[in-house]
PDB file with one MODEL, atoms N, CA, C and O in Angstrom:
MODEL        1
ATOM      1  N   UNK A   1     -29.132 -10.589 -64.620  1.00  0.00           N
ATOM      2  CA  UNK A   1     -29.380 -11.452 -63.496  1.00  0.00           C
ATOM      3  C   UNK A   1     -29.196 -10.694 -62.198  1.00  0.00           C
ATOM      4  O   UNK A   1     -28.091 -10.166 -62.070  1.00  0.00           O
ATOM      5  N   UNK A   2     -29.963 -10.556 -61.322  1.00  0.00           N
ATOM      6  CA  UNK A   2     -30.039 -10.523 -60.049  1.00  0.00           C
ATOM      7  C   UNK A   2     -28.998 -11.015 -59.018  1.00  0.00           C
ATOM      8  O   UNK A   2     -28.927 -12.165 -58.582  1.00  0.00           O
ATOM      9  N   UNK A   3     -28.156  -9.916 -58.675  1.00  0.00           N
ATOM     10  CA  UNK A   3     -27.297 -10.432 -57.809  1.00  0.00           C
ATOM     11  C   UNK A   3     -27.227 -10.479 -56.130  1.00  0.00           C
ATOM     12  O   UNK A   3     -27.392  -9.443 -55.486  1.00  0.00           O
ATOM     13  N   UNK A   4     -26.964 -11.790 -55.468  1.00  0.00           N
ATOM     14  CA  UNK A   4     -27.491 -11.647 -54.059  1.00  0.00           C
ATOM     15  C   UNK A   4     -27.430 -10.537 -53.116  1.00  0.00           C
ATOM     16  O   UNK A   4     -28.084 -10.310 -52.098  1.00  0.00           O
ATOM     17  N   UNK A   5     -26.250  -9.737 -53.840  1.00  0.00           N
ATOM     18  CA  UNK A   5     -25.741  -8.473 -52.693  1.00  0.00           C
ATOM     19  C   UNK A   5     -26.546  -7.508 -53.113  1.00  0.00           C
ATOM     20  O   UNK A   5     -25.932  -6.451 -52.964  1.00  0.00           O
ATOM     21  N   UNK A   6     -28.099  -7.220 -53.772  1.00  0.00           N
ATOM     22  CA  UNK A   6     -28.438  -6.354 -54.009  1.00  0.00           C
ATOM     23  C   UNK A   6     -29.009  -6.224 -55.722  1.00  0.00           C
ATOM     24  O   UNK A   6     -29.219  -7.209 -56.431  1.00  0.00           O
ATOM     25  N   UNK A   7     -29.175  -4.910 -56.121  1.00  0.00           N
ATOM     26  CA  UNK A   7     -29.565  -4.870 -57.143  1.00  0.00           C
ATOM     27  C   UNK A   7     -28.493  -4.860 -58.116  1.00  0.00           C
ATOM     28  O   UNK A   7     -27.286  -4.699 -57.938  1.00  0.00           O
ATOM     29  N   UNK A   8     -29.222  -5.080 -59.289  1.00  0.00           N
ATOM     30  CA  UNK A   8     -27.506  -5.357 -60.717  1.00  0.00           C
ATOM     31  C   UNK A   8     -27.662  -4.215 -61.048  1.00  0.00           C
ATOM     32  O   UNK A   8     -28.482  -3.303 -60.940  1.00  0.00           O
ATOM     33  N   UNK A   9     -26.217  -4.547 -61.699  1.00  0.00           N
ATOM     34  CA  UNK A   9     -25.548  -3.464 -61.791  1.00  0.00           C
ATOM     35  C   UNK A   9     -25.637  -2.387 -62.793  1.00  0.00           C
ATOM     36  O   UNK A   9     -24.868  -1.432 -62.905  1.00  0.00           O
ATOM     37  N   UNK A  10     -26.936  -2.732 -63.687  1.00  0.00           N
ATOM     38  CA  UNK A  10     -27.249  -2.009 -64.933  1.00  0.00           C
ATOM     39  C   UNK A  10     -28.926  -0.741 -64.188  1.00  0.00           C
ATOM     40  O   UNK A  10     -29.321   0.384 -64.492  1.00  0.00           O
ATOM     41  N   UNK A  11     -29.336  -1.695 -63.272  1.00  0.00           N
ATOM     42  CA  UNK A  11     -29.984  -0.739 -61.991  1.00  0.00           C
ATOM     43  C   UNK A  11     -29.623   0.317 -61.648  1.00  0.00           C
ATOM     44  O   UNK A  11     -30.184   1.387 -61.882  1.00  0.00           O
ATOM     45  N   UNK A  12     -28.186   0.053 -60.773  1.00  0.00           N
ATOM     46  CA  UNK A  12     -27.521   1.001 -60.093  1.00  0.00           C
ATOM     47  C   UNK A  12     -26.428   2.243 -61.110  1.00  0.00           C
ATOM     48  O   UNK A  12     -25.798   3.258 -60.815  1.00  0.00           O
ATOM     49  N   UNK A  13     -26.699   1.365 -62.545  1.00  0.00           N
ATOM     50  CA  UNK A  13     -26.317   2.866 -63.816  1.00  0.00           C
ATOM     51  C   UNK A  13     -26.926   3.438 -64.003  1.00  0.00           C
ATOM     52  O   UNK A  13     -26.575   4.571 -64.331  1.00  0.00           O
ATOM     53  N   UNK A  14     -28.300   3.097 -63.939  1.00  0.00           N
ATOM     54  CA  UNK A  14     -29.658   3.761 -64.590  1.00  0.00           C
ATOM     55  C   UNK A  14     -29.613   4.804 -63.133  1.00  0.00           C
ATOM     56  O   UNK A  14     -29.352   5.973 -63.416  1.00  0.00           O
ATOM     57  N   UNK A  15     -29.778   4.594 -61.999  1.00  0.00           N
ATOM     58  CA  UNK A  15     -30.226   5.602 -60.778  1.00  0.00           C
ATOM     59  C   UNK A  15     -28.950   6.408 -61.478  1.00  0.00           C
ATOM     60  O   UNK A  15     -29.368   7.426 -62.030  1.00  0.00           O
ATOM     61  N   UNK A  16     -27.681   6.260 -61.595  1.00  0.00           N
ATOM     62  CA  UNK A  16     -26.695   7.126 -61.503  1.00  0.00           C
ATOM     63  C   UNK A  16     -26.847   8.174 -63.190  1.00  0.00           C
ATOM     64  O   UNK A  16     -26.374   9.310 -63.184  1.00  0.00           O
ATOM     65  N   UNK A  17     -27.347   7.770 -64.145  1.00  0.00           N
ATOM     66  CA  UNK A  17     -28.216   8.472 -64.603  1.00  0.00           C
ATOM     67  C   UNK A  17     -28.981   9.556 -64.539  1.00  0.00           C
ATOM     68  O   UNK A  17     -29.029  10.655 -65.093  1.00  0.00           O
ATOM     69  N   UNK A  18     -29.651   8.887 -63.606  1.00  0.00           N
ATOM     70  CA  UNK A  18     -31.210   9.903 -63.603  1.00  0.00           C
ATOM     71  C   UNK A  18     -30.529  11.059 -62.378  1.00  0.00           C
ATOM     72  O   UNK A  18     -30.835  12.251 -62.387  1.00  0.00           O
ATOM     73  N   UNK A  19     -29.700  10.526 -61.503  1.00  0.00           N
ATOM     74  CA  UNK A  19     -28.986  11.861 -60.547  1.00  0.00           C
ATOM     75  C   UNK A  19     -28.165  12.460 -61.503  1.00  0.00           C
ATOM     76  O   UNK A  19     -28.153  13.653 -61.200  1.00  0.00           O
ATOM     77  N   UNK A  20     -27.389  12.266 -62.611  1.00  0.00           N
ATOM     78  CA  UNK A  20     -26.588  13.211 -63.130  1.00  0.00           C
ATOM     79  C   UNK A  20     -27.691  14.028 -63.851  1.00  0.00           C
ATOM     80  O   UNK A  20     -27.826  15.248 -63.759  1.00  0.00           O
ATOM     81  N   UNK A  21     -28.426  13.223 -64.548  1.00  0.00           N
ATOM     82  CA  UNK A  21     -29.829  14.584 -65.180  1.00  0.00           C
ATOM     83  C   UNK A  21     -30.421  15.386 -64.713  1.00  0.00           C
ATOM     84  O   UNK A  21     -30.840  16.360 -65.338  1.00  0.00           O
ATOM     85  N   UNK A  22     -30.645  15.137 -63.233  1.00  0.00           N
ATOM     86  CA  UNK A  22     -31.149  15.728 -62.579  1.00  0.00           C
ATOM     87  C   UNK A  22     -30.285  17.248 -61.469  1.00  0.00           C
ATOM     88  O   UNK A  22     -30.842  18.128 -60.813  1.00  0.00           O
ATOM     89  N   UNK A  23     -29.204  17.049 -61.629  1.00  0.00           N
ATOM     90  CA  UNK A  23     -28.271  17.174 -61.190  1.00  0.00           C
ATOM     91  C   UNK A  23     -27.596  18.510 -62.161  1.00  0.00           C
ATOM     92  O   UNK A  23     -26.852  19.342 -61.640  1.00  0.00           O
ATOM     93  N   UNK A  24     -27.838  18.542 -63.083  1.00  0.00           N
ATOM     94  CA  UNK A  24     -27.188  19.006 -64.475  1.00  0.00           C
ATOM     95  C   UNK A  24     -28.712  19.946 -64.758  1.00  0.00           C
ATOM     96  O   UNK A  24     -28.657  20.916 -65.514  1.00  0.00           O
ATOM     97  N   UNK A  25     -30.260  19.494 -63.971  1.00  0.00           N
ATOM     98  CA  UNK A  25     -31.017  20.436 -64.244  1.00  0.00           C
ATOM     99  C   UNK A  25     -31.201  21.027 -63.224  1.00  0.00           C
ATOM    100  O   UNK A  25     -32.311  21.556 -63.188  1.00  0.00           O
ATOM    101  N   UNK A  26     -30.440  21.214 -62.139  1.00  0.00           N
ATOM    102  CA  UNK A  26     -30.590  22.143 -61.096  1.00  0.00           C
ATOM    103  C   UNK A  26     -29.443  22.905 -60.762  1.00  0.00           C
ATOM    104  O   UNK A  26     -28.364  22.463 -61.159  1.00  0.00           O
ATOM    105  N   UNK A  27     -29.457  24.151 -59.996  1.00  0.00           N
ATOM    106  CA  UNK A  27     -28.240  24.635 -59.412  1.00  0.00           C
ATOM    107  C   UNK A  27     -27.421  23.568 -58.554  1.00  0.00           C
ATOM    108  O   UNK A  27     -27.697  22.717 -57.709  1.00  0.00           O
ATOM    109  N   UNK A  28     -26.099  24.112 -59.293  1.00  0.00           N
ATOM    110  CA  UNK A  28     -25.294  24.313 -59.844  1.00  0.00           C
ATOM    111  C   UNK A  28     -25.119  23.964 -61.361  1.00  0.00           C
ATOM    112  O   UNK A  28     -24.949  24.854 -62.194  1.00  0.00           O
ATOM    113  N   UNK A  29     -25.166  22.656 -61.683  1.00  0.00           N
ATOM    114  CA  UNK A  29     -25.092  22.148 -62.596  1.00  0.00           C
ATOM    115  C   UNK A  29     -26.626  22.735 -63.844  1.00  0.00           C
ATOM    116  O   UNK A  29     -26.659  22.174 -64.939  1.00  0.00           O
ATOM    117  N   UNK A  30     -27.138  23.234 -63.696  1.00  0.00           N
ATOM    118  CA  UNK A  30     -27.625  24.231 -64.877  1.00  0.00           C
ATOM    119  C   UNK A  30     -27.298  25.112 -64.966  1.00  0.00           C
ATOM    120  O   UNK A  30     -27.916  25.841 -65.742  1.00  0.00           O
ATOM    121  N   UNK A  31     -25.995  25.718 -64.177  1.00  0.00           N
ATOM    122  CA  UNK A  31     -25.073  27.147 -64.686  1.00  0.00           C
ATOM    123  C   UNK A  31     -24.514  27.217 -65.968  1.00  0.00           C
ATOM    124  O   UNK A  31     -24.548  28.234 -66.661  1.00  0.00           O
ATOM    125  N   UNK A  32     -24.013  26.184 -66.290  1.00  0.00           N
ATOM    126  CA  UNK A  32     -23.328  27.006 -67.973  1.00  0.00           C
ATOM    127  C   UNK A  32     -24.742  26.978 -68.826  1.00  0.00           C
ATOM    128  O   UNK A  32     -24.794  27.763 -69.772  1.00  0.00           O
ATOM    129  N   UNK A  33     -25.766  26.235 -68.604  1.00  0.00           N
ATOM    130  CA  UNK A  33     -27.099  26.714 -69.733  1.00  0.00           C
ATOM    131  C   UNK A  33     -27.957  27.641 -69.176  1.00  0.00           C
ATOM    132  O   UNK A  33     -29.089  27.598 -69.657  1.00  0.00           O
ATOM    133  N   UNK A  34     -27.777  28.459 -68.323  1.00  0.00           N
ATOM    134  CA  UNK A  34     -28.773  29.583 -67.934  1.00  0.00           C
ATOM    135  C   UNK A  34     -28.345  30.681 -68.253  1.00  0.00           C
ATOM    136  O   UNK A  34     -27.840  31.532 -67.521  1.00  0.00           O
ATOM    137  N   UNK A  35     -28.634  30.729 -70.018  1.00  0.00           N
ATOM    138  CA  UNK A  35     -28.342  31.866 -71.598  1.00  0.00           C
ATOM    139  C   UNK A  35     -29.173  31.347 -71.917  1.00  0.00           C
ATOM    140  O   UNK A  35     -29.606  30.270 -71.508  1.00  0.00           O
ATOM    141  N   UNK A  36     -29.650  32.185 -72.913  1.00  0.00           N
ATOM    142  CA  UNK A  36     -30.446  32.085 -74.011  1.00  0.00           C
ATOM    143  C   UNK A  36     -30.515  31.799 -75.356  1.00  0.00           C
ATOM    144  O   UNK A  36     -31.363  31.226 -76.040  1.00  0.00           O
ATOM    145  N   UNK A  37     -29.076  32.496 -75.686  1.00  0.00           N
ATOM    146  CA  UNK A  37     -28.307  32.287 -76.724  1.00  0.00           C
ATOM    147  C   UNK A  37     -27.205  31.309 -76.534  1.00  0.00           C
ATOM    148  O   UNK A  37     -26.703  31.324 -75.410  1.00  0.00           O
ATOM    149  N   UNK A  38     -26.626  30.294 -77.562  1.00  0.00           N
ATOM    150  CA  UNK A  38     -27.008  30.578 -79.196  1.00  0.00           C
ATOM    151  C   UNK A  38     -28.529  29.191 -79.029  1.00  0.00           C
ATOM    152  O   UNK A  38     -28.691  28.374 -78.124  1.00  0.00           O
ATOM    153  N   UNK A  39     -29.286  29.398 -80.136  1.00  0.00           N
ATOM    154  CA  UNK A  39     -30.195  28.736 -79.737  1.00  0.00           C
ATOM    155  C   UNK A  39     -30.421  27.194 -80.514  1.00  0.00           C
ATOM    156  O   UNK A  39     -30.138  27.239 -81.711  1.00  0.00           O
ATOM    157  N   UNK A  40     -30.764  26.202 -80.146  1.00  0.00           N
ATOM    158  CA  UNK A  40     -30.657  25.251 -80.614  1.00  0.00           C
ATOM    159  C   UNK A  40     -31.944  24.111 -81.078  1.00  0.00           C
ATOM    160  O   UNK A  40     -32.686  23.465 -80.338  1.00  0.00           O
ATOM    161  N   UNK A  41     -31.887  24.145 -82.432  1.00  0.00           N
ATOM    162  CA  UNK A  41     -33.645  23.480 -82.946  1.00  0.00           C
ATOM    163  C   UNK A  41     -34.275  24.281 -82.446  1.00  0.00           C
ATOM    164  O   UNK A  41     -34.947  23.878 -81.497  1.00  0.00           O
ATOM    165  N   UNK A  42     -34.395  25.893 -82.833  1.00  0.00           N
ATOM    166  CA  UNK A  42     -35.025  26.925 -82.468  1.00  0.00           C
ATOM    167  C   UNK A  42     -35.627  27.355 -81.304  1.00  0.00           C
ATOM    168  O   UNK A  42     -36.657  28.008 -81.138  1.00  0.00           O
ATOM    169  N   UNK A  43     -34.548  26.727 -80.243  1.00  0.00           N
ATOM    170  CA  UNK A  43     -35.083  26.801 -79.043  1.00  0.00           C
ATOM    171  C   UNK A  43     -33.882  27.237 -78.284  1.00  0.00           C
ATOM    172  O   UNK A  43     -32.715  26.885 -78.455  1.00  0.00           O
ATOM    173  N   UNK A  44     -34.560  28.377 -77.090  1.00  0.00           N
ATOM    174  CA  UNK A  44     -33.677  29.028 -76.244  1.00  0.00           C
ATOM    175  C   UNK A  44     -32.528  27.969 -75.499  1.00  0.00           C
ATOM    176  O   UNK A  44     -33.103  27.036 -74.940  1.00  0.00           O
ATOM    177  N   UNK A  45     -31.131  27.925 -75.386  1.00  0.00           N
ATOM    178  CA  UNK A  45     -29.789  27.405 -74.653  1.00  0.00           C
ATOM    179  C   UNK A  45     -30.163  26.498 -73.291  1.00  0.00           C
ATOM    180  O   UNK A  45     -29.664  25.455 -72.868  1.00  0.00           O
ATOM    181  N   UNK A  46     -31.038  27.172 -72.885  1.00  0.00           N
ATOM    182  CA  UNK A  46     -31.197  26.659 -71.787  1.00  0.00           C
ATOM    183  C   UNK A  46     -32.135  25.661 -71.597  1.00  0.00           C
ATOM    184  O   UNK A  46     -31.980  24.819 -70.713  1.00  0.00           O
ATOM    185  N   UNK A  47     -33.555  25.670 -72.690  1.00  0.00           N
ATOM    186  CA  UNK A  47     -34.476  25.036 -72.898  1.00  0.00           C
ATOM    187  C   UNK A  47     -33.999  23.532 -73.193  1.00  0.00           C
ATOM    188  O   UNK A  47     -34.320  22.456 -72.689  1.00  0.00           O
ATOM    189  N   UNK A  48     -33.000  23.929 -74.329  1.00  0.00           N
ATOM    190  CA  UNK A  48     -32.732  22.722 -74.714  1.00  0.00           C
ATOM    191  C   UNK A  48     -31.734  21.600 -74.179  1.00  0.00           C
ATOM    192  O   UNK A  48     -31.716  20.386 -74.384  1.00  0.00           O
ATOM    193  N   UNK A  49     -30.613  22.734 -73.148  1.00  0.00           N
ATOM    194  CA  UNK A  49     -30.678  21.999 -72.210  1.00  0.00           C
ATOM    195  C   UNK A  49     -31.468  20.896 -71.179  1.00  0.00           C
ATOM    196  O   UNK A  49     -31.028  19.820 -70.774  1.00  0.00           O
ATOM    197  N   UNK A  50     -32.481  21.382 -70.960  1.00  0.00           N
ATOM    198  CA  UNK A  50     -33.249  20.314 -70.129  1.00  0.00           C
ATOM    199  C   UNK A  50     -33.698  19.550 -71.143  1.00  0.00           C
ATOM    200  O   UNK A  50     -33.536  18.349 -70.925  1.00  0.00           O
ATOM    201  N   UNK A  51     -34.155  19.788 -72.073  1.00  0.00           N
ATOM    202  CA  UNK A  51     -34.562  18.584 -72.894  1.00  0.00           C
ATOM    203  C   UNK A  51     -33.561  17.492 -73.368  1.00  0.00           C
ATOM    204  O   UNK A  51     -34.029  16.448 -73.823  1.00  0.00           O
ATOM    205  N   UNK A  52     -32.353  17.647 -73.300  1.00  0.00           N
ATOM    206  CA  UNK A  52     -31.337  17.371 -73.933  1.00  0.00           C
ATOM    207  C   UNK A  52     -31.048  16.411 -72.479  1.00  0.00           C
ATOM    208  O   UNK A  52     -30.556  15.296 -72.654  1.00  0.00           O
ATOM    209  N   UNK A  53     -31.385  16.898 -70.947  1.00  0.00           N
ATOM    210  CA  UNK A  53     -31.396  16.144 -70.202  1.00  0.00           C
ATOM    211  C   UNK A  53     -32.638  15.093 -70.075  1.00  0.00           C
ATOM    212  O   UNK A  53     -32.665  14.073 -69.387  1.00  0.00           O
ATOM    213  N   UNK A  54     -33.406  15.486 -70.712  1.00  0.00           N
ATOM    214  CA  UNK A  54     -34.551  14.447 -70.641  1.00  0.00           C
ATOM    215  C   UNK A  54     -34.540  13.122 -71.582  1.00  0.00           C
ATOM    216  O   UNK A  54     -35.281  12.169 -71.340  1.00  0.00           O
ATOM    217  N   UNK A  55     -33.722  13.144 -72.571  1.00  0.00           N
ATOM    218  CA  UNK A  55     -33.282  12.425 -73.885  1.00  0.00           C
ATOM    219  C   UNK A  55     -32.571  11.366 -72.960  1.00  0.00           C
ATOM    220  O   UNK A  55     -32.813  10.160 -72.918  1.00  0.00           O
ATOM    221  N   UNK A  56     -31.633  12.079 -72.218  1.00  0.00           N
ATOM    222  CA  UNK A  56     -30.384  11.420 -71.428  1.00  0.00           C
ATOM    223  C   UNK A  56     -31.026  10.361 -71.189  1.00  0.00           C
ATOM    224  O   UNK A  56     -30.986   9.301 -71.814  1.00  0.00           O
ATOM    225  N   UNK A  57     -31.933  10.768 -69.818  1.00  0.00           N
ATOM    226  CA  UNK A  57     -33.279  10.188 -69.089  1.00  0.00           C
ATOM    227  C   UNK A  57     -34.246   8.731 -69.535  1.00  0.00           C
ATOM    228  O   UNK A  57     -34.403   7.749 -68.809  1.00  0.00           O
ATOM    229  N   UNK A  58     -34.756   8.903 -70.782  1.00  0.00           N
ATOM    230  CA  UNK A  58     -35.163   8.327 -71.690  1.00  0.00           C
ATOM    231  C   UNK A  58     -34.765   7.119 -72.454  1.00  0.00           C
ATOM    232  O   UNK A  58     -35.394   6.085 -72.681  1.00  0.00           O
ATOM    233  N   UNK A  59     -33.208   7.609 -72.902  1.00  0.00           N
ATOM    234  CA  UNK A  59     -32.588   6.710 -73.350  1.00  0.00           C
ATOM    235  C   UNK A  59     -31.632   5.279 -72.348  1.00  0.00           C
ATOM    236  O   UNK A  59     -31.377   4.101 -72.598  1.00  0.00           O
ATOM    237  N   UNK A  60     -31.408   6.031 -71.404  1.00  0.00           N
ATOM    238  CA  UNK A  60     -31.061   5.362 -69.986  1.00  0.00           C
ATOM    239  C   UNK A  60     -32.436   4.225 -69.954  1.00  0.00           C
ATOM    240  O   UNK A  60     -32.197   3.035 -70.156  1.00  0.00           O
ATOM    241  N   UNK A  61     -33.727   4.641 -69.715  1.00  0.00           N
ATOM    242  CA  UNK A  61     -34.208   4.009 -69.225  1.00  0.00           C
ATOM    243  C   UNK A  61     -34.702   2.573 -70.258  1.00  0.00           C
ATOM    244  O   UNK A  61     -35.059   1.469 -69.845  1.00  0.00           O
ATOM    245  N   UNK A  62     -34.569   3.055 -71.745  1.00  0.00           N
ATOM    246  CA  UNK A  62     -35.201   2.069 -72.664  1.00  0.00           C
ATOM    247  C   UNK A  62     -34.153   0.766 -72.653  1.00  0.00           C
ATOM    248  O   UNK A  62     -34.334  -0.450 -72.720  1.00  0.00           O
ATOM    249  N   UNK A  63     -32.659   1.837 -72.506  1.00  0.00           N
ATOM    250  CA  UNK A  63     -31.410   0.876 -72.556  1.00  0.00           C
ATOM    251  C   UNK A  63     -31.534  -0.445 -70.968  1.00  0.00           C
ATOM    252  O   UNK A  63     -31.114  -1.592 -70.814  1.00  0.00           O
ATOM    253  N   UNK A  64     -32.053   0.186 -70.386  1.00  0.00           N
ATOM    254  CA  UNK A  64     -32.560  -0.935 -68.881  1.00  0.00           C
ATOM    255  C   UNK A  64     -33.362  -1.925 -69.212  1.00  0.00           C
ATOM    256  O   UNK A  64     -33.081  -3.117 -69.344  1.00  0.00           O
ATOM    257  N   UNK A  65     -34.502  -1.319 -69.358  1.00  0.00           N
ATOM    258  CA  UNK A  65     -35.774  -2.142 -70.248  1.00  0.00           C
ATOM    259  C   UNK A  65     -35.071  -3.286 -70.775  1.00  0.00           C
ATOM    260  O   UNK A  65     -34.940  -4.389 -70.245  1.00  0.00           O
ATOM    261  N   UNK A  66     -34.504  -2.758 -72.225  1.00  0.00           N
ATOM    262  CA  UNK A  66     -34.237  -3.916 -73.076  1.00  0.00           C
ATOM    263  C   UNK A  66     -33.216  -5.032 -71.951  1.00  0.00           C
ATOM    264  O   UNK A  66     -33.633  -6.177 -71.777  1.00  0.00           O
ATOM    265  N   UNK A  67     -32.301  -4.716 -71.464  1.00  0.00           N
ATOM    266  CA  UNK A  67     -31.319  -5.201 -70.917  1.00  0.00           C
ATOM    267  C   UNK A  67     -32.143  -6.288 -69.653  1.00  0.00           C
ATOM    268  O   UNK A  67     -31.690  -7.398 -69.371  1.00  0.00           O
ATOM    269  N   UNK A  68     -33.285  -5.753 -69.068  1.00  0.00           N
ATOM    270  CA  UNK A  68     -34.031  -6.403 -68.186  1.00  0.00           C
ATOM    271  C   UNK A  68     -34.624  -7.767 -69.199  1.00  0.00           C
ATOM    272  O   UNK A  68     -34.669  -8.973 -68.956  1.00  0.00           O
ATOM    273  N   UNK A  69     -34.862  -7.307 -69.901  1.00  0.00           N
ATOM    274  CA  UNK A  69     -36.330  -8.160 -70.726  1.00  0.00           C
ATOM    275  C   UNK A  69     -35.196  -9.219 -71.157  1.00  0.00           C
ATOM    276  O   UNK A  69     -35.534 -10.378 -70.915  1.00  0.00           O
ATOM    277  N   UNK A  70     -33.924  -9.074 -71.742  1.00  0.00           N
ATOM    278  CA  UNK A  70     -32.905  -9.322 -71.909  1.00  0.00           C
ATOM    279  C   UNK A  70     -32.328 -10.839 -71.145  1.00  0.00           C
ATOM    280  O   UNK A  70     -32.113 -11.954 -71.619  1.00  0.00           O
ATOM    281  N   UNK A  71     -32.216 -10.338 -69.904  1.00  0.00           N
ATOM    282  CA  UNK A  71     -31.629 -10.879 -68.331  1.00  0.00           C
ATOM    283  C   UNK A  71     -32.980 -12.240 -68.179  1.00  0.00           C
ATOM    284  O   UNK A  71     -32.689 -13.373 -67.795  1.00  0.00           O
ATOM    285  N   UNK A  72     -34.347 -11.846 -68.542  1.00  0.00           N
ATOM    286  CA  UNK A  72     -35.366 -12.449 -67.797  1.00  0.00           C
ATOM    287  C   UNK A  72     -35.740 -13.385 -68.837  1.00  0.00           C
ATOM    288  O   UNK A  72     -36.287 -14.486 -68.769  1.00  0.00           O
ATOM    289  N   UNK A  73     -35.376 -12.786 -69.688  1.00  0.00           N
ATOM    290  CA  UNK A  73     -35.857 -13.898 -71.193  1.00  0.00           C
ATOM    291  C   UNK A  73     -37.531 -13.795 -71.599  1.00  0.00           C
ATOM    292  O   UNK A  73     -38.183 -14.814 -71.828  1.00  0.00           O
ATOM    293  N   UNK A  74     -38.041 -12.614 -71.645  1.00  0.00           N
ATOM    294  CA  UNK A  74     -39.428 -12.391 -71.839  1.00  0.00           C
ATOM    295  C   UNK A  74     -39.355 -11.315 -72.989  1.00  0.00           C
ATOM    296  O   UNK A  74     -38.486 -10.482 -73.249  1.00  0.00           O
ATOM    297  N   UNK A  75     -40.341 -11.558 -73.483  1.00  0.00           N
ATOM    298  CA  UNK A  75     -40.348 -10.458 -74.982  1.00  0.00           C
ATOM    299  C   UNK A  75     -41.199  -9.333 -74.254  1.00  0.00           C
ATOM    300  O   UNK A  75     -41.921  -9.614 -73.298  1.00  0.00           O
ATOM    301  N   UNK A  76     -41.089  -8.173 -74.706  1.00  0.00           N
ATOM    302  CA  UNK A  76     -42.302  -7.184 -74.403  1.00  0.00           C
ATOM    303  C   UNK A  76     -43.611  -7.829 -75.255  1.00  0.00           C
ATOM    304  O   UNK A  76     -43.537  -8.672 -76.149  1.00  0.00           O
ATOM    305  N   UNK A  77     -44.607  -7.307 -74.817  1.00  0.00           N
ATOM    306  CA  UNK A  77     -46.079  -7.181 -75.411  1.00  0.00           C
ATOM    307  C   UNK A  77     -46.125  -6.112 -76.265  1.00  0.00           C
ATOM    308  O   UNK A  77     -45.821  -4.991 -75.855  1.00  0.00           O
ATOM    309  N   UNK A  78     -46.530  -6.342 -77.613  1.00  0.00           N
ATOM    310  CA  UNK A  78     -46.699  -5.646 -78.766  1.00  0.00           C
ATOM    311  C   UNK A  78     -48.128  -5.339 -78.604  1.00  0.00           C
ATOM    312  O   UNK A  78     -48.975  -6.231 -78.667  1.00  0.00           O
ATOM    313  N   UNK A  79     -48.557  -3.541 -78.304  1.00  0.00           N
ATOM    314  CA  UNK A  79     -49.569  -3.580 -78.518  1.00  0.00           C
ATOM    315  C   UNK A  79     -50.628  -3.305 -79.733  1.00  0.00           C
ATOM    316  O   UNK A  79     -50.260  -3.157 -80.898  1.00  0.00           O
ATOM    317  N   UNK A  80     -51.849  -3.261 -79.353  1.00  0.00           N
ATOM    318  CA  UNK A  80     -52.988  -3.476 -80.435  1.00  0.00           C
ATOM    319  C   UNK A  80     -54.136  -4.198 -79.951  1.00  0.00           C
ATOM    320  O   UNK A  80     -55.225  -3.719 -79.634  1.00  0.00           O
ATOM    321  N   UNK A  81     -53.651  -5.801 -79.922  1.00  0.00           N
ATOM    322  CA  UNK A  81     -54.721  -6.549 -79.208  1.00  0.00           C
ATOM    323  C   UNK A  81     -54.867  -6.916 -78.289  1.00  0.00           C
ATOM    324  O   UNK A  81     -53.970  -7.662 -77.897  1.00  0.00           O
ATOM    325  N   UNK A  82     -56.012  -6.678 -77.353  1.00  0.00           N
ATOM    326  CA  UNK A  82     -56.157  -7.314 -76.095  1.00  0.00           C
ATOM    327  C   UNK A  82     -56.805  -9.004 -76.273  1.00  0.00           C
ATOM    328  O   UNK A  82     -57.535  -9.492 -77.136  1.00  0.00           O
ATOM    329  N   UNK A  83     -56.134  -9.619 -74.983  1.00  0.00           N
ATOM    330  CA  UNK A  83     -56.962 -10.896 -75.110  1.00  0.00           C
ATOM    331  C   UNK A  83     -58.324 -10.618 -74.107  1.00  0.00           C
ATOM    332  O   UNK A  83     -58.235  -9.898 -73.112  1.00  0.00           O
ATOM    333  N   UNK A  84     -59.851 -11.427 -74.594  1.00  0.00           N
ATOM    334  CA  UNK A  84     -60.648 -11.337 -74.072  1.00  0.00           C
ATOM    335  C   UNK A  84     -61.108 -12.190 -73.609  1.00  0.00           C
ATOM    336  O   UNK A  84     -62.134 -12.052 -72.942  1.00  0.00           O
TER     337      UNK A  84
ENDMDL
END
């Protein structure tokens, strides 16, 4: 639910989210993964770092989604068929 002072508070987790991912993929905070080694799902330390921030990213945002759809009482649209 929508609170008068602004946006809720599952909003203002999700932004704080996407700044720590983002945050964690730039200097400073991509210093301890800028190695190569040891490598992880056959991929260079650092690579999988960012991906590993993008998961973060991702999962943040589906966890909103549901929580919105949740709050509003609306199902998502299953796709396949359009109405014509």
């Amino acid at each position: 639910m929508k609170r008068a002072g602004g946006p809720p508070l599952r909003h203002k987790l999700l932004l704080a989210v996407v700044l720590l991912a983002l945050g964690l993929c730039i200097w400073p905070g991509y210093l301890p993964a800028a190695r190569i080694e040891p490598y992880l799902f056959g991929l260079p330390f650092g690579l999988a770092w960012i991906v590993l921030c993008l998961v973060l990213v991702f999962a943040a945002l589906v966890l909103t989604f549901r929580a919105d759809m949740r709050a509003t009482g609306e199902k998502p649209e299953r796709g396949g068929k359009h109405a014509d």
